[in-house]
N, C-alpha and C positions, 0 to 999 in steps of 0.2 A: 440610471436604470435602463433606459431606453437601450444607452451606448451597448451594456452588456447581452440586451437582447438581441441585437442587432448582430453580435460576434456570435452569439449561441447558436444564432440560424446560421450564421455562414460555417461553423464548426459541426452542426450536424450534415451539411450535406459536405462536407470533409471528412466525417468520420463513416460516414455508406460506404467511403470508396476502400475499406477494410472488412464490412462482409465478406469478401472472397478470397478465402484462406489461401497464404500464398506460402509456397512448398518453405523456400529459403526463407520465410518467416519460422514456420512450423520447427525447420530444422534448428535456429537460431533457441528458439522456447528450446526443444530437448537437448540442446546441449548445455544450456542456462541449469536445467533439471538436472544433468549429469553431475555436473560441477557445483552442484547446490548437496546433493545425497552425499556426493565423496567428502568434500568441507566436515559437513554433519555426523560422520560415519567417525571422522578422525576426532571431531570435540567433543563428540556426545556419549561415542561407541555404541551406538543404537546401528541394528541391521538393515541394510538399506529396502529389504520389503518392509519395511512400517510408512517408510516416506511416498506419500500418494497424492494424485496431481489430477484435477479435473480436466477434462480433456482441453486440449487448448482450441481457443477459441480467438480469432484476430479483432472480431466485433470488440473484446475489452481492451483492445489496444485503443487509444481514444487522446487527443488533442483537449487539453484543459486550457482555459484564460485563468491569468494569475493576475492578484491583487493583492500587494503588498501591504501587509498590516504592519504600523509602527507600535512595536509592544516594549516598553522599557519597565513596565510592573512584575508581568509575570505570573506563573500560578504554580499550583503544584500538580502533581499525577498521581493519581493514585497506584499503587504498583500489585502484584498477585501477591505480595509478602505484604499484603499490607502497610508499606514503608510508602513514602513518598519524594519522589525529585522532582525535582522544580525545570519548568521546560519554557519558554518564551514563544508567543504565538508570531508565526512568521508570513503567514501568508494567507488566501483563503483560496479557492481552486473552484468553478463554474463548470460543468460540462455536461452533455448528454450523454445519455449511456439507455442502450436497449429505446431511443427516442424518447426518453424524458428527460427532464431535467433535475441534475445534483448538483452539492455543493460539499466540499468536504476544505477541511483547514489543517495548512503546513505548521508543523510544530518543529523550533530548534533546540535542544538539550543546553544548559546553562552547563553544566558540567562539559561536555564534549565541544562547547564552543571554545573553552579554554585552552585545546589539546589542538595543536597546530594540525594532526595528521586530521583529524574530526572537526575542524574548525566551519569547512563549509556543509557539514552535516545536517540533511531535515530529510522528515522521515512524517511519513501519515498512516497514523493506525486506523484502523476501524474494523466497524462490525457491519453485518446485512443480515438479514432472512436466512442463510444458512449457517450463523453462528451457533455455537452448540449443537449442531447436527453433524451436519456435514463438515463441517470447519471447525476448528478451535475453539471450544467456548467465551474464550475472551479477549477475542478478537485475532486479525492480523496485520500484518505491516508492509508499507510500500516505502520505498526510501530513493533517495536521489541526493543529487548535488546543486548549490545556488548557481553552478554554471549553468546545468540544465536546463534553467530558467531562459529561454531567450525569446526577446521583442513581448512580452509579458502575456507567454504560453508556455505549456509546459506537457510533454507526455508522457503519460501515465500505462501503466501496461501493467491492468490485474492480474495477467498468466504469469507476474514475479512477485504476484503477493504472497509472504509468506508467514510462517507461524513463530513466536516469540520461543527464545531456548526453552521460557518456563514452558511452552506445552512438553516436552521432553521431560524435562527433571525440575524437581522445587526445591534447586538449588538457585534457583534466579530469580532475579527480582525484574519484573518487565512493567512496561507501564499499561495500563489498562485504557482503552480507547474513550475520548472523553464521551458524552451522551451526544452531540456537538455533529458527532466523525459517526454517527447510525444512518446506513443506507437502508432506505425501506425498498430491497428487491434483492433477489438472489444474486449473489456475484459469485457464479457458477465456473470461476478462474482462480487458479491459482494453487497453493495446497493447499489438499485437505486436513480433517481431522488426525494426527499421527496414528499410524495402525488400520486407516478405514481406506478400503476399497472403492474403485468406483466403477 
């Protein structure tokens, strides 16, 4: 425990040094946005003003310590269809954000681990303080790859968090953020609710 506090102090005054919004970041976020609206325009056919984005902010760009959890049991998810798939817990993620300290945990899909293209697939849903308002009500998703993972950190960057197909249409079944994955503080990054302005 000790160890981990130790990395936490040295990752918050590593993650000061992104208070100050840097242009070719900035630009990097709005083309990440472009290319997120046009994808969604072509699967969903929804018009691309309903898709809306809190302003970007480099403070949620943030250095996480990674802790590999061995999970060979497994659970299930509960999905917005009320269906459930079974997902393997893979990691658990430490970091500071806004000067305090969270914790949230990487979940791998049992199903998409099987599929060679999805094999090194994990993805962290959750919810915060502007769920159901501002945000999605049930929640959103941040996803990455086990390469990403490297010397056991990982970055995380809330301005690519985004909203699950089910906020569009309930033709999908998406899985619903465990109690686990609740940040108690606005994560004022990323998309918003589909349709709301900001």
């Amino acid at each position: 425990m000790k160890k981990i506090f130790l990395l936490l102090s040295s990752l918050f005054f590593l993650n000061l040094g992104f208070t100050q919004i840097n242009d070719d970041y900035v630009n990097q976020i709005k083309v990440y946005q472009k290319n997120y609206i046009k994808t969604h325009e072509v699967v969903l056919k929804k018009n691309h003003k309903y898709f809306n984005f809190f302003p970007i902010n480099q403070a949620y760009l943030i250095t996480c310590i990674f802790q590999k959890i061995i999970d060979t049991v497994g659970f299930n998810m509960t999905t917005s269809a009320n269906t459930l798939k079974y997902f393997f817990k893979y990691g658990r993620l430490d970091f500071i954000l806004l000067g305090k300290e969270y914790v949230l945990f990487v979940y791998q899909s049992r199903e998409l681990k099987q599929v060679e293209k999805y094999k090194n697939y994990l993805f962290v849903p959750f919810t915060d303080a502007t769920t159901g308002d501002d945000s999605y009500g049930s929640g959103r998703y941040l996803e990455f790859s086990i390469k990403d993972i490297q010397n056991n950190k990982l970055e995380l960057d809330f301005n690519k968090a985004y909203n699950p197909y089910c906020a569009y249409s309930p033709n999908y079944k998406c899985p619903i953020p465990p109690k686990e994955n609740r940040l108690n503080l606005e994560v004022e990054a990323g998309e918003m609710n589909f349709g709301k302005g900001h």
